[in-house]
C-alpha positions as CSV (number, residue, x, y, z in Angstrom):
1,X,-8.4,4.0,-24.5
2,X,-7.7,0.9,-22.7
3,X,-9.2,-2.4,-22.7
4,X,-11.5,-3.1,-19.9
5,X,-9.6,-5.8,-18.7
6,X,-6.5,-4.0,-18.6
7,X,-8.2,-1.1,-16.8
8,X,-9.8,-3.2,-13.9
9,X,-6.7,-4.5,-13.2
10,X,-4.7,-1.2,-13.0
11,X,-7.2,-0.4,-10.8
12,X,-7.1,-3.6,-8.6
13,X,-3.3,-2.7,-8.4
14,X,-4.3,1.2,-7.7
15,X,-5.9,-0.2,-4.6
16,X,-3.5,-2.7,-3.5
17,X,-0.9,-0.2,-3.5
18,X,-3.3,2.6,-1.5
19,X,-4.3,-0.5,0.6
20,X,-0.4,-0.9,1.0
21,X,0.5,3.1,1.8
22,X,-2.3,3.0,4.3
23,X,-0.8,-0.3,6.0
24,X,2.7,0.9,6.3
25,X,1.5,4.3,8.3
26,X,-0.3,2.3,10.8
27,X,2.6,0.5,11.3
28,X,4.6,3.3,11.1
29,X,2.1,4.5,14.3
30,X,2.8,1.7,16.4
31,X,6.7,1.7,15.8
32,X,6.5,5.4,17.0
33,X,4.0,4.4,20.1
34,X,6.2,1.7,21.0
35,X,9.8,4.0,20.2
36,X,11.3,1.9,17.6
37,X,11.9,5.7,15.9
38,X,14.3,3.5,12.9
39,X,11.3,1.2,12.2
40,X,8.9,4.1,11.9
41,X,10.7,6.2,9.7
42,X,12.0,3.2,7.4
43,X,8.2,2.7,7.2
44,X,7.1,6.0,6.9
45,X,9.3,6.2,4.0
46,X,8.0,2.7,2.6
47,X,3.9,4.0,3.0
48,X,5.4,7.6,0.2
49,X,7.0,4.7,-1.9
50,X,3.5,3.1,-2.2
51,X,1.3,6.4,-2.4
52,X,3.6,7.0,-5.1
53,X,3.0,3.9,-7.1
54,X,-1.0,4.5,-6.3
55,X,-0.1,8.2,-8.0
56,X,1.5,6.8,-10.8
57,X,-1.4,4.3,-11.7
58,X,-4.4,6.7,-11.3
59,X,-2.1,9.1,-13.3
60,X,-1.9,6.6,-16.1
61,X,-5.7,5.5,-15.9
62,X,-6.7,9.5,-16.0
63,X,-3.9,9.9,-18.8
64,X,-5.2,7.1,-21.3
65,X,-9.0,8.8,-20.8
66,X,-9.9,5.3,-18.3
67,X,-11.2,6.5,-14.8
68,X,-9.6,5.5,-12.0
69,X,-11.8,3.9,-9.0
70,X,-10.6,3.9,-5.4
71,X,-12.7,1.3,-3.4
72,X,-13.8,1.6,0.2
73,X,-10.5,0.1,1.8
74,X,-10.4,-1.9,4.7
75,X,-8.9,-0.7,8.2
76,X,-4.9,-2.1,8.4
77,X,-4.3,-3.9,11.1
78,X,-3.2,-2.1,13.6
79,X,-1.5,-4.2,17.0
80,X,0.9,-6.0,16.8
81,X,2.9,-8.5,19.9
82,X,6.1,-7.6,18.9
83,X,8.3,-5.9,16.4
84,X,9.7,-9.2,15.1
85,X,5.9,-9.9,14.3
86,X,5.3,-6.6,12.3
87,X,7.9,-7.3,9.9
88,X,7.0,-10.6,9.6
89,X,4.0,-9.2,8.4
90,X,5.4,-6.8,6.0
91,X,6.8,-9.6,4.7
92,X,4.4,-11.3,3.8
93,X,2.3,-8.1,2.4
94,X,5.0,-8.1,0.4
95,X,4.8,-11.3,-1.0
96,X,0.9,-10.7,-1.7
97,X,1.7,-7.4,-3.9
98,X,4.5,-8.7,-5.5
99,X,2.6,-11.7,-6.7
100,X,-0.4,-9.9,-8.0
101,X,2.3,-8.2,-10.1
């Protein structure tokens, strides 16, 4: 079994990376509203990469007998003024998760 540390912050990851999934389809949604059909399919594919990495880590937690915890998560964002401004802010959800790495 894990350490308790170790497992709170698999978990905190779990849920940045669920948080993450969750973002990128609502962005996804307004590319499609708004017909950037490239945009919403690279992001489409980006929200499966991080449901993926959120499988992977309540695999691991379940695997090592630790129990995974998915936390109420908040509502993404979901309007946006332009699609220069939506991938800014990808960006910088990117930065966030990558740091908390």
């Amino acid at each position: 079994m894990l350490k308790t540390d170790m497992i709170d912050k698999l978990n905190e990851q779990m849920n940045l990376e669920l948080y993450s999934s969750l973002l990128y389809q609502q962005m996804s949604a307004w590319c499609s509203y708004h017909s950037f059909e490239g945009a919403a399919a690279f992001l489409r594919r980006h929200a499966q990469e991080e449901m993926t990495h959120m499988q992977r880590l309540f695999d691991y937690l379940t695997d090592t007998g630790s129990l995974p915890r998915i936390n109420a998560i908040a509502s993404p964002f979901a309007e946006y003024a332009s699609l220069d401004e939506l991938f800014r802010q990808t960006y910088e959800h990117e930065q966030l998760i990558n740091a908390k790495k």
